[in-house]
N, C-alpha and C positions, 0 to 999 in steps of 0.2 A: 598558816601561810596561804599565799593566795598563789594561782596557778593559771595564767592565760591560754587558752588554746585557739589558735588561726583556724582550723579549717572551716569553710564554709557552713554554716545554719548551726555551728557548733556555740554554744555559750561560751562566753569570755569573764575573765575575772572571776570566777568559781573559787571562792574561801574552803570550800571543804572538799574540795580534788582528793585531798590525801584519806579520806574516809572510803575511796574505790580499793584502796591497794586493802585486797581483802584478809590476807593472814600479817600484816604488818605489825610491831609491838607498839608502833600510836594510837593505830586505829581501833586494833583487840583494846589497848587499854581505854579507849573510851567506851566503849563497848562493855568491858568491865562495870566503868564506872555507870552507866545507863542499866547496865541490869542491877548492880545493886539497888538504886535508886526504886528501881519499879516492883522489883520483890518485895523490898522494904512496904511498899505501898500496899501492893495487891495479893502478895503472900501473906502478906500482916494483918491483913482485913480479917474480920471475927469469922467471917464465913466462907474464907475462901478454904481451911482444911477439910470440913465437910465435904463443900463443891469439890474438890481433888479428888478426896477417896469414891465421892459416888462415881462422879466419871470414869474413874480407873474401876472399879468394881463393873460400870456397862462397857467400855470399852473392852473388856479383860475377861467379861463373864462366860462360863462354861457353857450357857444356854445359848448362846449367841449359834445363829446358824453357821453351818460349814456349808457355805458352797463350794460347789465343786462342778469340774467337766469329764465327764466320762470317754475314757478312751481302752481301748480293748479288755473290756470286760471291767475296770477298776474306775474309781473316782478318783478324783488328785484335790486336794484340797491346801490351801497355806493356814498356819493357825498358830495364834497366839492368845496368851494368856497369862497369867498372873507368874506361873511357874516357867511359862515357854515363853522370856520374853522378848527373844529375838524369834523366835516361833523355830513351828516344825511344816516341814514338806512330809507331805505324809500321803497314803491310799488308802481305800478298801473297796471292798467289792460292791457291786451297782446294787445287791438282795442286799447287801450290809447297811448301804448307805440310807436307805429306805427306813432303817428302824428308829427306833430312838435313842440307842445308843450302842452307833457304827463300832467296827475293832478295823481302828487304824492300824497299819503299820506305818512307822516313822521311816522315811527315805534319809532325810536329812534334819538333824538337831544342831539348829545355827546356833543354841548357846555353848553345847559342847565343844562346834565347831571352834568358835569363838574363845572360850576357854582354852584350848588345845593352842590353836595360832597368835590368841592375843591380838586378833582382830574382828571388830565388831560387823561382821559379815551381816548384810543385807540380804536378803531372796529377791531377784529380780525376772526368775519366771526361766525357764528352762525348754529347748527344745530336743521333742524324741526322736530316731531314729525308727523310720519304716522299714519293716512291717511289724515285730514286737516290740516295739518301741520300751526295749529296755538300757539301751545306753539313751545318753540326755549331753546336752551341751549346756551346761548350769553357767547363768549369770546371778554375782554377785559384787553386791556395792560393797564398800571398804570405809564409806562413809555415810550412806543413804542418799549419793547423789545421781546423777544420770550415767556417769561413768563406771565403766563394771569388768573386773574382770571374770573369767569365761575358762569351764576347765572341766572336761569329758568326765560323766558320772556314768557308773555302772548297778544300775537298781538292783538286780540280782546279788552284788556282791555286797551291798551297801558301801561303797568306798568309791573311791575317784581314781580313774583310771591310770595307774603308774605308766608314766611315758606319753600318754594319752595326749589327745588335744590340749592346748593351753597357750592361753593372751594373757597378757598385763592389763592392768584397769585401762579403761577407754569407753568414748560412744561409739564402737563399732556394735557390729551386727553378725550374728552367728548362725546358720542352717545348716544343715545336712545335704548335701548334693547323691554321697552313698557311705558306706560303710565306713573307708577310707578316706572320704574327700568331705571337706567344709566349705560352704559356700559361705566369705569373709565381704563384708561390706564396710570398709576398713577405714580407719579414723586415729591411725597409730602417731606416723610420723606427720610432720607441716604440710609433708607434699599428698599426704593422703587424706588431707582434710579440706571440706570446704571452705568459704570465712565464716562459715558460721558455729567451725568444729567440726561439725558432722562427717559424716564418712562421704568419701568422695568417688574409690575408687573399691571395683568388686573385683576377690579375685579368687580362686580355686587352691585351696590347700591341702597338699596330699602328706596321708599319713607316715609319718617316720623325719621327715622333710620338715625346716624351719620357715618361722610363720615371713623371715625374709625372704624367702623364695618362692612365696606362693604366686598363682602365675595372674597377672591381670588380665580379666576377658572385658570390661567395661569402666568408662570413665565419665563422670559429669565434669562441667565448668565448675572454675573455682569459685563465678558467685552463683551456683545455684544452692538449693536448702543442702541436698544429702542425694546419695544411690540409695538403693534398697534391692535385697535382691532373695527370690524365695522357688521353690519348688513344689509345685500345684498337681494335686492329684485331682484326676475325672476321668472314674473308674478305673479302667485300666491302663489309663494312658498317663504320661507323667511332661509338666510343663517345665521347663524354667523361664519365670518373668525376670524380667530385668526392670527397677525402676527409677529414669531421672527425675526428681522431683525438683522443679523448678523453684516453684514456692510453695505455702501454704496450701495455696488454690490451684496450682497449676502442675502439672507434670506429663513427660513422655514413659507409657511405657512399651517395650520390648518382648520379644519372645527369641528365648537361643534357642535356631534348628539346628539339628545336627551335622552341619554342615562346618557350625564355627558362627554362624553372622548372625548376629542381635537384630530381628527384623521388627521395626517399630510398628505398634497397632495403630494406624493413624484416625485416632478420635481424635475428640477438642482439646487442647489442652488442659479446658476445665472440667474431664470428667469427672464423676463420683461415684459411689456406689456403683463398683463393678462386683463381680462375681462369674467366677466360672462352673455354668451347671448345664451337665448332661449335652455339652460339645454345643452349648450357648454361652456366650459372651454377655451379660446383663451388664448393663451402665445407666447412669444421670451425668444430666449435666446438668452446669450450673447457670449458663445463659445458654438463650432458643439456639440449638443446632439442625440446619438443614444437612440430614445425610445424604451420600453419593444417589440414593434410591431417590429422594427427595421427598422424603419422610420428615415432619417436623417433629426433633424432640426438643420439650419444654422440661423446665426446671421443674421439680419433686413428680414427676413422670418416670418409669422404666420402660429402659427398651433393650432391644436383644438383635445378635446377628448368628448365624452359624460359622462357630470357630474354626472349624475342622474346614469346612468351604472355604474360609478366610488362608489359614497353613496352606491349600491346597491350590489355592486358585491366586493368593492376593486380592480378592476380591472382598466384600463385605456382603454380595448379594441383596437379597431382601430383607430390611431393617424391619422388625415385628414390636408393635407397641403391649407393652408387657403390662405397666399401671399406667393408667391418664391421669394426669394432675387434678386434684381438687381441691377447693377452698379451704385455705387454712390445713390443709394436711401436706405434712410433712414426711419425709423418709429419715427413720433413723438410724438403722443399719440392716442390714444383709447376715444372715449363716446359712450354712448347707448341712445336712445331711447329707448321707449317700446318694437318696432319694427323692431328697424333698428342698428345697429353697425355701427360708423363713426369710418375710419382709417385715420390721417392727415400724411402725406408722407412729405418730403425733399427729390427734387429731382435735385440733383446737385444747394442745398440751393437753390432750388425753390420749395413753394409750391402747393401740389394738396390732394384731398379730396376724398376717395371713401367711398360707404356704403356698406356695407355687409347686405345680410337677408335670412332668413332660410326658402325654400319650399321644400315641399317634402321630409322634413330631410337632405336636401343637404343645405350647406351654397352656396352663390352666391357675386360676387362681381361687381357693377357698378360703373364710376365714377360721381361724383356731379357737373354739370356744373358751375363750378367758371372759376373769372376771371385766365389766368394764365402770368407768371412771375414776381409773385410777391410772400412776403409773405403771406399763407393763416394757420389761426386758427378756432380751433372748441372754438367761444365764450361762447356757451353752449349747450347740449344736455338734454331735459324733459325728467327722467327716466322713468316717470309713464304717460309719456304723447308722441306727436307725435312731437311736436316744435324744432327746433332746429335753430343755426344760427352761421353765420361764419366772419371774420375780413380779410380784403383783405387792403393791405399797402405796400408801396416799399419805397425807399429812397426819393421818389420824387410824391408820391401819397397819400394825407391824406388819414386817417382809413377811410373804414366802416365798415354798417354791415350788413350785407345781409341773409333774414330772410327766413324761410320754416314753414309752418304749419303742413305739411304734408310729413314730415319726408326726407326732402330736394329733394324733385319732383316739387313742383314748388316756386323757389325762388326771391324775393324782396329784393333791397336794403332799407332801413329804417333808416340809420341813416351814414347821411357822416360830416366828420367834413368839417370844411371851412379852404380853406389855409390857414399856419400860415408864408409861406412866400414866396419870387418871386422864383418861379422856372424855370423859361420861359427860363433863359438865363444854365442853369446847364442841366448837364447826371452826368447819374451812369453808373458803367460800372464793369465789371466783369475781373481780369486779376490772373495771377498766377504766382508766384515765384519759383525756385529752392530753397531747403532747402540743407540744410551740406552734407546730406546723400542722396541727391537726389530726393527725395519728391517733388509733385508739389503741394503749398499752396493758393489755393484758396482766392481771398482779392476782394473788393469793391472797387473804385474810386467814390465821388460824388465831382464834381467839375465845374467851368465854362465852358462850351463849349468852349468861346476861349481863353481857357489858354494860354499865350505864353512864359510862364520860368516860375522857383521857385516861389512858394509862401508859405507863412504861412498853416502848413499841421498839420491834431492830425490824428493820427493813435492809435483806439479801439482795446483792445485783451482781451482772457479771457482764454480759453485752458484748461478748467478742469471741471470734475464730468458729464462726457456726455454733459453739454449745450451746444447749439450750439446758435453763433450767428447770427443773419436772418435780411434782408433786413427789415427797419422800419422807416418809418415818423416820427419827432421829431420836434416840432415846435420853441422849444427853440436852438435846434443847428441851426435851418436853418436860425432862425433871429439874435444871438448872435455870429453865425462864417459865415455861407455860404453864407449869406448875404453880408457880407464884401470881397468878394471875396477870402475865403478861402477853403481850399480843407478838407475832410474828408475821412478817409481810417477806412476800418473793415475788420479785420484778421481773417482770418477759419482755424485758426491751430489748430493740431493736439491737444488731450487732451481735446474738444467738440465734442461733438454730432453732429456735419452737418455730417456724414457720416457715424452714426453707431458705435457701441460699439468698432471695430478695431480700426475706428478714435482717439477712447478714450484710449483705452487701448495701443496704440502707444506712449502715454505719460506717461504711469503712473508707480508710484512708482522711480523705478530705472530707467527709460527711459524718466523722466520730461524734461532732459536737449534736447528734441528734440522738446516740446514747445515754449523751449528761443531760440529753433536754429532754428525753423520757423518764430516767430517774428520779429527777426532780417536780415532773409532772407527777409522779406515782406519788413520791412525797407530800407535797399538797395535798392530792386527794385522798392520802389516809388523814390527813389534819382536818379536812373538809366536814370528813364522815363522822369526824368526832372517832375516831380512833386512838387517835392520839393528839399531844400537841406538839409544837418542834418544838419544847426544850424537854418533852419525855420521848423524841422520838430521834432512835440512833441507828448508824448504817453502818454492814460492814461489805468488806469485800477481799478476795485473795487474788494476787497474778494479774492478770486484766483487770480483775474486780478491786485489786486493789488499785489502781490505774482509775478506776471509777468513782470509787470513794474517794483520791486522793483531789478530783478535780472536784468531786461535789463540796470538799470542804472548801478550795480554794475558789469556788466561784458562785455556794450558796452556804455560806454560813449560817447563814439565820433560821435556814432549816431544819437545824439538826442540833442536838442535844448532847449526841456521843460519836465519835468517829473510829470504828476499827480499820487499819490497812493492812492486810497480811502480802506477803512476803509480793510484795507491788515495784512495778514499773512507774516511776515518778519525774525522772530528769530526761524530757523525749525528745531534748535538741542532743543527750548524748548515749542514749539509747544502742545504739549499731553499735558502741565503740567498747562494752559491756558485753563479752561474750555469752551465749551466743543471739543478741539481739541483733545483729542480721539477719535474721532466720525470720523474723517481724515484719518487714519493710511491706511484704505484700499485704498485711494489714493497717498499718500505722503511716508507711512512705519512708522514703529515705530525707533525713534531716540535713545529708551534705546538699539535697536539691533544692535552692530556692524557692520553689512554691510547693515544695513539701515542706520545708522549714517553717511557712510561711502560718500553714496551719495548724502545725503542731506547738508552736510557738507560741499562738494564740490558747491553751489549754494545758500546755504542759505543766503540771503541777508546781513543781521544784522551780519555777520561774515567776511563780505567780503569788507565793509567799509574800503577806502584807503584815502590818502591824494594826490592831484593831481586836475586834470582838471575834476569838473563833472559840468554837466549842472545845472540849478536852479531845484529846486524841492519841490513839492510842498504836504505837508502830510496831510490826513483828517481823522477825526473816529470820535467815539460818547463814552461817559462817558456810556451811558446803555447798549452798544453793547454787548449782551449777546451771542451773536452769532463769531463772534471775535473779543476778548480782545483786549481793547484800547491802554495795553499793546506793542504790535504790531508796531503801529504808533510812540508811544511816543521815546520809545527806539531808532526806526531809527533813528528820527528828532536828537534825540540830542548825538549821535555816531554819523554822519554825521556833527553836528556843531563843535562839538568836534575834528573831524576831517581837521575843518577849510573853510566846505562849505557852505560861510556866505551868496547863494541863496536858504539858505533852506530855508522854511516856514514849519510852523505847526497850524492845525485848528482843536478842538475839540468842537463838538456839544456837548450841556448837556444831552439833549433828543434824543428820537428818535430813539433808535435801530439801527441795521446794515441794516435795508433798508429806514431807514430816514422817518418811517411812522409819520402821525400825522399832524401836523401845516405846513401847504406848505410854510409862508412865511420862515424858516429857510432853509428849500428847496432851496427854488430862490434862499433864498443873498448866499449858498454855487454855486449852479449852475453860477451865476454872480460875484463871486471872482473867480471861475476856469477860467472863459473865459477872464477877465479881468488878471490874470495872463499868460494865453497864449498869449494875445495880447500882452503885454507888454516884455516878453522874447522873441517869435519869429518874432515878425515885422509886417508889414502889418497895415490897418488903426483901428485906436483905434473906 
C-alpha cells in the first residue's frame, strides 16, 4: 500500500509506510520472511557454525577480564557467560579483585531472576545510596531496550526491597536525594515527556508515598532533549544539579539552594567537560567563550572558577586556565577522585592521562605514567575514596588494567586478558587521506606485515555526535577476519570526536556531506596503497555509522565490494517523526525546515535508492530498538529489493535493543553471519 504524508520536507508516496508500524502482524511477517531467507544463506554457509561457536566461546570466555569500579572497599563487576547468560551483578574485595582468581559474591543472578518472573531481565547499572552504599536503585530492561524499570535493592539481604522504591519500565532516571527520598527525572506519562520521550520533568519522591505524587521541583520545554538530575558530593559538602539539556550540544544547568530556587550556572550553553573538584567548577567549551573576567576559553582547553565564591557571591570571580588547547589533542573525559581529577586526552588518537590537584588554592597538573601509543581509559575513579585504574589496548595488544591505590602514584597492572589471536605476523599502522575539500583524514591499517597485493579489506566508520574512534583489541575480528589473512581499516573522519568539538562540528548539520566525502576519500586511498581493491574492499557501520554506510552505498557504489548497515538511520526526511529521533535535529537539522530538508534530502539514503550496479548488502536491527526504529532498516531492505538488488540481505533481532544487550549467543550468530557474509562477497579463504 502506499501512504502520502503533507508535512513539510517530509517524503510523499512512501510504498513501505507500513514497515514503521513496529510490532504489526504484516510487518513482523515480512520480517519473518527476510530472516528466513538470510539464515538460509548465512547460517547455511559451511563456515559459518565454527565462526558462531568461536565467537560465543570469546564473547563468553572465563578469562575475559572483569572490570570493575571500586566503591567502599568492594569492586562491582557485570558478567556474563556461557552458564550466566543473562549475567550476574556481583562484588568482591579491592585485595580479592587483584588476584587471579577474585571470590565474587553474586548481588544479583538475572537468569534466576528471569526464570522466577519469566522475564528476560536486562542489567541496566544501578545506583547506591550514601554513605554505605548498601541499598541500590536497580535498573532493568524487560527487553534490552532504553526503557527500564527501576525497584530498591538491598545488598545486604540479597533481595529487593518489599514495599521499597519501584517504577514501571520507562526512560526515566533514578538517584538518591537521602534515605527516603528519590530524585525522579521522570518520563512516565505524555505530560512528563519531551518529544523526544525523554524525561521532562524532575521531581522528589518520598518514601511510603506513590510515585503519582511525587512533588515537581524542575521542568524543561517540551522540545528540549531531556532534564537530568543528580546529587554531587565535594567532600563534605553535598550539590543537587539540576540539568535542562537543550540538545545534544547545548544545555542549562542549575544548582537547588536551600532555599527552594534552581539558580542557573550561567556558562555557554555549549559547555562540556564539567567537573566538580575541591569547590572548583572545571568546564570546555565547545566554541571560543569570553568570560565575565575576560578570559578567553577555547575549545579542547579547561578552565575553572571557585564554586563556593560563585553560591556565595553570584559571581564567577577569576576564571583560572586549567589545560591550554593544543594541536590535535583532544579532551576525552573527566573522573575524580577524592583527591585527585583524571583528565584522559586524545593525542593525535593516542592516548594519555593526566591528574590534576589542588594546593595551596592553586590547581596543578602532572602526567600519570601509562603505557603510551596506544588507547588509554579512565576504567574508573573512587569518588569517596583514593583508587583509581586505567585500560591500556591497541589494535594488536589485549586490554588491561592497570590499578593505583593511591590516587595513580603508584601503578600495577592486574588484569590482562590472554591473546585471542596470532598477532606475530600483523602491524597496525597510522596513514591519512586527502578528502574533497582538502582535509587530511586520519585512518588505521591492521594488516599482515607481508602483504604483497589486494586482499579481502572492511573498512570501520562512524563520524557523528563527538565519538571518536580509537585504537582497540577485538578478539573476534582478529580470529574471524585477521586471522585469515585479511586487512581491517578504521576511519577518523570528520563528524567524531578524535580531535575536538571542530572535528565534530566540521560535519554537522548542513556540512554532513563532508563525513561521506572523507570516507570515501579513505576508501580510495586504501585502493590506492594496494591494499585492497573496491570489489574486495567492504564497509560497515552501526547507528550513525550505519547512516554512513547507508550513504556510501547510495552515492559511491563502485567502491565497495560488501556493505554492512547495523541497526542505522536511513529515511532522514522522516527521521523526527521515528521516536525518539527528535533528540537528533541538533546534529542532523529538522526536515520540517526547508533548508534543512533541503540538505538532508540531498543524502538521505532511503531516497536515493536507484536501479543499477550496487554491491551486496547486508541490513541488521532489532524489533525493541527503542533507540532507532527498526523502521530504518526495514524500509531500505526492501526499496533496495524493489529496486532489483537481489544481494540484499535483511536481519532482525527480536531482543535486545540498539546495542544488542542481554543473551551474548544472539550476539555471536549476528557477529558470525557478518563475517561469514564478508567472506563470501569479497574473496579470500572462507
Amino acid at each position: 500500500m502506499t501512504i502520502s504524508t503533507t508535512k513539510p520536507g517530509l517524503a510523499t508516496d512512501d510504498p513501505f509506510l507500513w514497515l514503521e508500524e513496529r510490532t504489526s502482524k504484516e510487518a513482523l511477517d515480512w520480517v519473518h520472511r527476510q530472516n528466513e531467507v538470510t539464515v538460509a544463506q548465512l547460517q547455511g554457509d559451511p563456515s559459518y557454525q565454527a565462526s558462531f561457536e568461536t565467537a560465543l566461546d570469546l564473547m563468553t570466555a572465563e578469562d575475559n577480564i572483569a572490570v570493575g569500579s571500586a566503591l567502599n572497599g568492594y569492586v562491582y563487576n557485570f558478567w556474563q557467560d556461557k552458564t550466566n547468560v543473562l549475567g550476574l551483578w556481583r562484588r568482591t574485595t579491592v585485595a580479592s579483585y587483584k588476584t587471579d582468581r577474585p571470590d565474587w559474591e553474586t548481588i544479583i543472578d538475572f537468569d534466576q531472576l528471569a526464570a522466577k518472573e519469566g522475564v528476560k531481565w536486562v542489567f541496566g547499572g544501578a545506583s547506591r545510596l550514601y554513605p554505605d552504599f548498601n541499598r541500590c536503585l536497580v535498573s532493568m530492561s524487560p527487553d534490552g531496550g532504553d526503557a527500564s524499570e527501576m525497584r530498591e535493592f538491598d545488598i545486604a539481604a540479597k533481595s529487593f526491597v518489599e514495599d521499597g522504591f519501584r517504577a514501571p519500565a520507562s526512560k526515566s532516571g533514578f538517584g538518591w536525594l537521602d534515605k527516603d527520598t528519590v530524585i525522579v527525572s521522570a518520563a512516565f506519562e505524555e505530560a512528563d515527556k519531551t518529544e523526544s520521550g525523554y524525561p521532562r520533568v524532575v521531581k522528589l519522591w518520598t518514601r511510603g508515598t506513590d510515585l503519582e505524587d511525587a512533588t515537581p521541583i524542575f521542568e524543561a520545554q517540551k522540545e528540549d532533549l531531556a532534564v537530568g538530575a543528580g546529587l554531587e558530593f565535594d567532600g563534605e559538602k553535598r550539590h543537587l544539579f539540576l540539568t535542562r539539556t537543550l540538545n545534544f550540544f547545548a544545555s542549562h544547568s542549575f544548582l537547588r539552594l536551600p532555599s527552594g530556587e534552581n539558580r542557573r550556572i550561567p556558562l555557554p550553553d555549549d559547555v562540556t567537560d564539567t567537573a566538580l573538584f575541591k569547590d572548583q567548577m572545571v568546564f570546555g567549551v565547545r566554541t571560543p567563550w569570553t568570560a565575565p573576567d575576560g578570559t578567553s576559553c577555547r575549545p579542547d582547553g579547561l578552565y575553572s572558577f571557585d564554586f563556593a565564591h560563585w553560591i556565595e557571591t553570584g559571581s564567577f570571580g577569576v576564571i583560572e586556565t586549567l589545560l591550554a588547547p593544543a594541536h590535535r589533542v583532544s579532551i576525552a573525559t573527566l573522573a575524580r577522585t577524592q583527591d585527585r581529577l583524571f583528565i584522559s586526552l586524545m593525542d593525535n588518537v593516542r592516548g594519555k592521562v593526566v591528574a590534576c590537584e589542588r594546593r595551596d588554592g592553586a590547581l596543578s597538573l602532572k602526567p600519570v605514567a601509562l603505557p603510551e601509543n596506544g588507547t588509554v581509559g579512565i576504567s574508573h575513579a573512587e569518588h569517596f575514596g583514593a583508587s583509581v585504574s586505567f585500560s591500556f589496548t591497541d589494535f594488536l595488544t589485549p586490554s588491561s588494567i592497570i590499578w593505583s591505590d593511591d590516587n595513580g602514584e603508584t601503578l600495577a597492572t592486574v588484569k590482562s586478558q590472554p591473546s585471542r589471536f596470532d598477532a606475530s605476523q600483523l602491524v597496525s599502522e597510522q596513514f591519512e587521506a586527502r578528502s574533497k575539500d582538502g582535509t587530511m583524514i586520519p585512518y588505521f591499517i591492521v594488516r599482515r606485515r607481508d602483504q604483497k597485493g589486494p586482499v579481502p579489506t572492511l573498512l570501520y566508520g562512524y563520524g557523528g555526535f563527538e565519538v571518536p574512534l580509537l585504537p582497540g583489541y577485538a578478539g573476534v575480528r582478529g580470529r574471524l577476519w585477521l586471522e585469515k589473512g585479511n586487512a581491517y581499516v578504521q576511519a577518523c573522519i570528520r563528524g567524531g570526536g578524535e580531535f575536538g568539538p571542530a572535528w565534530h562540528q566540521a560535519a554537522l548539520k548542513g556540512n554532513r556531506q563532508n563525513a561521506f566525502d572523507d570516507f570515501a576519500a579513505v576508501a580510495q586511498d586504501v585502493v590506492r596503497r594496494g591494499i585492497a581493491t573496491a570489489a574486495s574492499l567492504g564497509i560497515q557501520g552501526g547507528s550513525n555509522g550505519g547512516l554512513l554506510t547507508g550513504v556510501s552505498l547510495t552515492q559511491h557504489p563502485e567502491l565497495f565490494g560488501a556493505v554492512i548497515i547495523e541497526v542505522p538511520l536511513l529515511d532522514m526526511l522522516r527521521y523526527t517523526e521515528l521516536p525518539p529521533g527528535a533528540s537528533w535535529m541538533a546534529e542532523y537539522g529538522d526536515p520540517s525546515k526547508p533548508e534543512d530538508a533541503t540538505w538532508l534530502a540531498a543524502y538521505s539514503p532511503y531516497q536515493h535508492v536507484e536501479a543499477g550496479a550496487y554491491p551486496p548488502v547486508l541490513l541488521t536491527t532489532s524489533t525493541a530498538d527503542d533507540r532507532v526504529h527498526p523502521g530504518h532498516a526495514r524500509k531500505m531492505a526492501a526499496r533496495l529489493q524493489e529496486a532489483g538488488h537481489a544481494g540484499t540481505l535483511f536481519f532482525e533481532e527480536t531482543e535486545g535493543g540498539h546495542g544488542g544487550r542481554g543473551d551474548r549467543r544472539p550476539q555471536a550468530a549476528q557477529a558470525a553471519m557478518k563475517y561469514v557474509f564478508l567472506q563470501r562477497t569479497l574473496g579470500g579463504k572462507g
